[in-house]
MIBA-453869 format. One record per residue (C-alpha): residue in one letter; x, y, z; chain. Coordinates in steps of 0.02 Angstrom, whole numbers, always signed. Each point is the difference from the previous one (the first is absolute). Layout:
N
+-------+--------+--------+--------+------+
! domar !     c1 !     c2 !     c3 ! guke !
+-------+--------+--------+--------+------+
!     A !      X !      Y !      Z !    A !
...
+-------+--------+--------+--------+------+
END
This chain:
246
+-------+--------+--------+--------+------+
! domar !     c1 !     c2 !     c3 ! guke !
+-------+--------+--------+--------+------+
!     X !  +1030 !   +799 !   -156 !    A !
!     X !     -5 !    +94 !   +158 !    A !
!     X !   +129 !    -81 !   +129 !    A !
!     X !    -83 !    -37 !   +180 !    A !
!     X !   +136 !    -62 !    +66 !    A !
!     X !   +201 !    -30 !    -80 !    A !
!     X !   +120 !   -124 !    +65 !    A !
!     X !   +169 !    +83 !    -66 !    A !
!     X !   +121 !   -158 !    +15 !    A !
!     X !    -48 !    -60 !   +168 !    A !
!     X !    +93 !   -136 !   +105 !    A !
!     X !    -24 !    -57 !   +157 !    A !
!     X !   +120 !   -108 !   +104 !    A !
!     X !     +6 !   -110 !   +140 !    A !
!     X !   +174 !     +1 !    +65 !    A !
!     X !    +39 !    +49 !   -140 !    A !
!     X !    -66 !   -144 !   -105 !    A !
!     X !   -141 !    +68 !   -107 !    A !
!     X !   -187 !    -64 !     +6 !    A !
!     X !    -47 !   +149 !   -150 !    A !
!     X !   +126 !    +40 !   -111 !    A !
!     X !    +23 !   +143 !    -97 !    A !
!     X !   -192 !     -1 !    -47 !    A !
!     X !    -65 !   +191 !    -90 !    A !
!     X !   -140 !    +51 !    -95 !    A !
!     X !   -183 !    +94 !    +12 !    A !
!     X !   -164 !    -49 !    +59 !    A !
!     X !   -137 !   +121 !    -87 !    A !
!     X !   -105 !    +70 !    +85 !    A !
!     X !   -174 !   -107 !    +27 !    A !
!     X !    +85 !   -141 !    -71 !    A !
!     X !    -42 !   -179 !    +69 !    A !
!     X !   +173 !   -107 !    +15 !    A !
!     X !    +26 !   -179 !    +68 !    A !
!     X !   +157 !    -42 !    +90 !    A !
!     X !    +58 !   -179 !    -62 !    A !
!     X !   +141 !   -103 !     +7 !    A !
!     X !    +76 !   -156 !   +114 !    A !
!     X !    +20 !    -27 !   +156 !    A !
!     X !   +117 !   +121 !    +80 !    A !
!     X !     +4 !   +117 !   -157 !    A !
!     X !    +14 !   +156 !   +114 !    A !
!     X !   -213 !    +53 !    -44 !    A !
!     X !    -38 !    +19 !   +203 !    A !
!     X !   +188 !    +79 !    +16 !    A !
!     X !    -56 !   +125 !   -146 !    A !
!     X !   -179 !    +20 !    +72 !    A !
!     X !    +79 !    +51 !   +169 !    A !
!     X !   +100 !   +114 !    -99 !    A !
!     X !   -125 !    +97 !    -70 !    A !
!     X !    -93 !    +22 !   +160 !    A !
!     X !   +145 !    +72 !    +79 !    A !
!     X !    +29 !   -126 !   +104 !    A !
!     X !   +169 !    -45 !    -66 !    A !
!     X !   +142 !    +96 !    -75 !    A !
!     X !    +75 !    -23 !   -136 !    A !
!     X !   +228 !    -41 !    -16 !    A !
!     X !    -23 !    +83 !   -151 !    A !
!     X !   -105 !    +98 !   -106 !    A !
!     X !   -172 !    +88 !    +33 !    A !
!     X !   -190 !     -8 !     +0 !    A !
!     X !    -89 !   +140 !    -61 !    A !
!     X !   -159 !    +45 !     +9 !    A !
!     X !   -129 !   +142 !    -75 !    A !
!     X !   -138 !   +103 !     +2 !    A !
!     X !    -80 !    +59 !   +156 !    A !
!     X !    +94 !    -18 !   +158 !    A !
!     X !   -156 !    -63 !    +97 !    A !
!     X !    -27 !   -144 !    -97 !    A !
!     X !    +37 !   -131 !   +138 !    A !
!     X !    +49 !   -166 !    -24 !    A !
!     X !   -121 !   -162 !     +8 !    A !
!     X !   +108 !   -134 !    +72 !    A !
!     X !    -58 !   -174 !    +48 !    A !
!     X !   +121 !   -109 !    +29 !    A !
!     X !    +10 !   -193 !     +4 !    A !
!     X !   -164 !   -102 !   +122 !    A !
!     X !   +179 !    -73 !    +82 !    A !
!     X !    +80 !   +161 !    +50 !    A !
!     X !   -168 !    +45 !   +101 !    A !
!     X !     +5 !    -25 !   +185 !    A !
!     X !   -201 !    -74 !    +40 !    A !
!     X !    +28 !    -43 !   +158 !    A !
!     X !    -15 !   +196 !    +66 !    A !
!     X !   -154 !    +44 !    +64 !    A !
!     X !    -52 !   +132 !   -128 !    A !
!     X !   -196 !    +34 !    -79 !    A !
!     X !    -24 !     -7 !   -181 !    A !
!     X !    -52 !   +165 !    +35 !    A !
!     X !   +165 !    +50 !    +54 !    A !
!     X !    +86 !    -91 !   -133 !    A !
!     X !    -88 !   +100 !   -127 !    A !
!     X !    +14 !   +179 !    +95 !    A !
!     X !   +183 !    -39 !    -16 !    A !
!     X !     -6 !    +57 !   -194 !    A !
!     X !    -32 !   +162 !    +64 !    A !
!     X !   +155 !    +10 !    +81 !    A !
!     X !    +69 !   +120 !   -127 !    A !
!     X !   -133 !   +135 !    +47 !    A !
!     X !    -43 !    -38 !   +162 !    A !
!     X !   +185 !    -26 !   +104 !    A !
!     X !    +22 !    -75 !   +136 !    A !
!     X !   -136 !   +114 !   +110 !    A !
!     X !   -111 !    +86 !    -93 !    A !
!     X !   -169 !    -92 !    +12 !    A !
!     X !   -111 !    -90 !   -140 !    A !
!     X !   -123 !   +112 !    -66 !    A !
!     X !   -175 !    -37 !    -39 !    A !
!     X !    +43 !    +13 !   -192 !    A !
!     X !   +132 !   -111 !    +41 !    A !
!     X !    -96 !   -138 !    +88 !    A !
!     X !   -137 !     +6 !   -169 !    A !
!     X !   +180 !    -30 !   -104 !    A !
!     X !    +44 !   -146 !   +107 !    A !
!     X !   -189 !    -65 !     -4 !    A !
!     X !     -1 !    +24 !   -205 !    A !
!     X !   +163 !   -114 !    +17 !    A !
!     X !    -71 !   -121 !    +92 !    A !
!     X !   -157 !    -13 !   -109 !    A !
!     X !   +107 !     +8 !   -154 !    A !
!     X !   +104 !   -178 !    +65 !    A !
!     X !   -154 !    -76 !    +38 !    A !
!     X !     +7 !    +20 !   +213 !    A !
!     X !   -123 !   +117 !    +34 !    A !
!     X !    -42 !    -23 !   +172 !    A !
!     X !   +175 !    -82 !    +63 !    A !
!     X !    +73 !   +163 !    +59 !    A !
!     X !     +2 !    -65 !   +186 !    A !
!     X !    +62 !   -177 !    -34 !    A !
!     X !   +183 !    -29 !    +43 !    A !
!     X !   +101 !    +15 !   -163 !    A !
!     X !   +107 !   -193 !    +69 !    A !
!     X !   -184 !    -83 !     +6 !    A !
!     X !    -53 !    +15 !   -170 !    A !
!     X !    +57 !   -113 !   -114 !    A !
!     X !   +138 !     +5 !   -124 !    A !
!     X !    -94 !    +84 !   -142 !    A !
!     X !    -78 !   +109 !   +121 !    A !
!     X !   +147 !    +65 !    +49 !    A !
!     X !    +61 !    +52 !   -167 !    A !
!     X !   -181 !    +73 !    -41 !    A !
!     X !    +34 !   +134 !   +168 !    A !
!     X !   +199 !    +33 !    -68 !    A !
!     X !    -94 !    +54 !   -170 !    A !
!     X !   -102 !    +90 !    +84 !    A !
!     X !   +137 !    +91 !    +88 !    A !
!     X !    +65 !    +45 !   -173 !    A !
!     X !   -149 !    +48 !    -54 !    A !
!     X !    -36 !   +104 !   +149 !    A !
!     X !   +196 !   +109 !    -34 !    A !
!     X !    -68 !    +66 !   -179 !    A !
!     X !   +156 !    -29 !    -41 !    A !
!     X !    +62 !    +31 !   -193 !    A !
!     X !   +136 !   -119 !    -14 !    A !
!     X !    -34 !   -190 !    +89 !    A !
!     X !   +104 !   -141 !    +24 !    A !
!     X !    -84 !   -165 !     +6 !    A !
!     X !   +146 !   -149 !    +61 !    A !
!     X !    -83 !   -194 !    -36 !    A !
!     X !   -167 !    +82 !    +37 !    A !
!     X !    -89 !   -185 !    -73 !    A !
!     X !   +114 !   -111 !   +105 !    A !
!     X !    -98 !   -155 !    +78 !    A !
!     X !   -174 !   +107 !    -25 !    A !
!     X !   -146 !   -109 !    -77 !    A !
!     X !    -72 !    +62 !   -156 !    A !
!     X !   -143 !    +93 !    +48 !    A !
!     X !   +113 !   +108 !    +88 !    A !
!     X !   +119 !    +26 !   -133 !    A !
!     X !   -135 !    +70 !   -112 !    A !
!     X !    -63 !   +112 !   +106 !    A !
!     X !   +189 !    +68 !    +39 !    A !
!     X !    +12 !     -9 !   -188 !    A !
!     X !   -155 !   +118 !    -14 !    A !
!     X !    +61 !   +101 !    +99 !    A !
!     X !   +180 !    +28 !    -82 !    A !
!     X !    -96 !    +37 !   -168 !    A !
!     X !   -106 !   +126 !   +111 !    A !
!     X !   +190 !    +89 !    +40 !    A !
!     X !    +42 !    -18 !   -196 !    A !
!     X !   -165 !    +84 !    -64 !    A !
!     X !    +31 !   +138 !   +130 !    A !
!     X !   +185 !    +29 !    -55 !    A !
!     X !    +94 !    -46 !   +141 !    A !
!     X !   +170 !    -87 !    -47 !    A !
!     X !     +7 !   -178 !    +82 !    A !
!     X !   +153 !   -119 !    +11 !    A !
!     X !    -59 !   -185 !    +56 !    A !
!     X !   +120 !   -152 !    +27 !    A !
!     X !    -69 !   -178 !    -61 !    A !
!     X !    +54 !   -143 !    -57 !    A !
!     X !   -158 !    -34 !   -119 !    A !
!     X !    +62 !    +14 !   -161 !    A !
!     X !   -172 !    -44 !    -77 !    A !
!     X !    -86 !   +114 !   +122 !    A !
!     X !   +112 !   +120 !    -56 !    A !
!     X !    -12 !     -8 !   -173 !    A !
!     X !   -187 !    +46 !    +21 !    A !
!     X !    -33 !   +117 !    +97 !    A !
!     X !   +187 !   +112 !     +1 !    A !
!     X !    +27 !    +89 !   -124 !    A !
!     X !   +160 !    +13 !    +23 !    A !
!     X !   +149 !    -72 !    +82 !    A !
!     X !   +180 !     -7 !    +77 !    A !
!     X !    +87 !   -168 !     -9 !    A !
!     X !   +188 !     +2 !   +115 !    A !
!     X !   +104 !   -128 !    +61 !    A !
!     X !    +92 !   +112 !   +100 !    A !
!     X !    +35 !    +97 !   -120 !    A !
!     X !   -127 !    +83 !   -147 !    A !
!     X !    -52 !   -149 !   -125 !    A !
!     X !   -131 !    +88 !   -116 !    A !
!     X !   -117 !   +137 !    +41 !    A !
!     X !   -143 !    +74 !    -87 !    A !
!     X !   -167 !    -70 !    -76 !    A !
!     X !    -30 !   -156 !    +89 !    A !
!     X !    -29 !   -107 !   -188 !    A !
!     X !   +165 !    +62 !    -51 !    A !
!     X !    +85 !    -47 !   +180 !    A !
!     X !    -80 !   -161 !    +44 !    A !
!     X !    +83 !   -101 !   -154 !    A !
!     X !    +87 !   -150 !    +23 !    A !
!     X !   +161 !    +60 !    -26 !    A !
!     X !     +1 !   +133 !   +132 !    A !
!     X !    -78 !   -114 !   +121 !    A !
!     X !   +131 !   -133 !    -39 !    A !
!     X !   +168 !   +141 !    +10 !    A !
!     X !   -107 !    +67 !   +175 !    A !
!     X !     +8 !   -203 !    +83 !    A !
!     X !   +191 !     +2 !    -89 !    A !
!     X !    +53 !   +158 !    +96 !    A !
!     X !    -80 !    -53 !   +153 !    A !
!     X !    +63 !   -169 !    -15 !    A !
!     X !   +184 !    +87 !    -18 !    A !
!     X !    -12 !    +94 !   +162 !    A !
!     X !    +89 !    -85 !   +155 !    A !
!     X !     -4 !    +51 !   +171 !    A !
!     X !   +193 !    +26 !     -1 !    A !
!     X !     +4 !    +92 !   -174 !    A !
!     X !   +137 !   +142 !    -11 !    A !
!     X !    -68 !   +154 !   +105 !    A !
!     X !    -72 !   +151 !   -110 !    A !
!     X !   +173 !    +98 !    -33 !    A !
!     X !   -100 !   +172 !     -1 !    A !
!     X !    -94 !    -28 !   +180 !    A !
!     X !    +92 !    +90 !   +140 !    A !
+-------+--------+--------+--------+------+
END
């Protein structure tokens, strides 16, 4: 197995009190892992983590190959302001960001990546709507897009199937399995265990801390889920502060 990315014993705190605890080990590269676990089991905390967004109290995040990767990152339909008046087109354009800055200006390859995006979600055609007018699955359609528009090699998918009706969720789905058959590596949070059982291969079960990780047949047994709602179910808001945190 060749590592994408390595957690090497990573915690992160909130004053001090940890929401991932001492969580390590390797996701290959191309590999296709679902993020499961309770409520409040630290899976956006470790998400965020990966993307950079966070830092970790302790430990590190590794990650290899080329440099100029980039990282897919769409985060939870909640943590998206609608209400600014953005297009879809600019939505999308934003996965460019990486190559593009701040200033430089979208080239005509560019805008034929964004349109292949847009046809690819199913919203060919939307590019001058506002991104708050569309409806909810709409929206999500345009931040896949935007993924799909950064190329990027590694992508982070947080509740991507939250509140979306089913037609949606397949074509999201079809589009995932698109990343996986082109080798990107892909980390997506659910709560579906049976939707995870068939169509991730494999899977990372924490309750703060690691449960089981690996194949997602040998993860998803009842004992691991059972220990994952016992850990969770053990955690406290006033439990003892992580000694190794500064």
């Amino acid at each position: 197995m060749t590592p994408a990315l390595s957690l090497r014993d990573v915690t992160v705190t909130y004053d001090r009190h940890p929401a991932v605890h001492h969580v390590g080990g390797d996701f290959a590269q191309g590999s296709l892992t679902a993020l499961i676990g309770p409520n409040g089991a630290g899976k956006s905390t470790l998400v965020k983590l990966i993307a950079g967004l966070l830092s970790p109290s302790e430990g590190t995040v590794l990650r290899h190959g080329p440099g100029d990767g980039g990282i897919g990152y769409l985060p939870q339909m909640s943590a998206i302001d609608d209400s600014f008046p953005i297009t879809v087109h600019d939505v999308v354009a934003l996965g460019l960001w990486r190559r593009i800055g701040a200033f430089a200006p979208v080239t005509g390859g560019m805008l034929g990546r964004i349109a292949a995006a847009l046809e690819a979600v199913g919203l060919a055609g939307f590019e001058d709507r506002l991104f708050g007018a569309l409806s909810a699955g709409q929206r999500q359609r345009v931040l896949f897009a935007r993924v799909m528009a950064s190329d990027s090699r590694l992508i982070l998918l947080d509740e991507p199937f939250s509140a979306m009706d089913e037609r949606t969720i397949a074509d999201l789905l079809h589009l995932i399995e698109r990343w996986h058959d082109e080798g990107r590596t892909q980390i997506v949070v659910l709560h579906d265990i049976e939707l995870v059982r068939r169509f991730f291969p494999d899977c990372l079960l924490m309750a703060r801390g690691l449960v089981a990780w690996g194949a997602t047949d040998t993860v998803l047994t009842p004992e691991n889920l059972a220990r994952a709602r016992s850990m969770s179910e053990a955690w406290f808001p006033d439990a003892d502060i992580c000694q190794g945190a500064a």
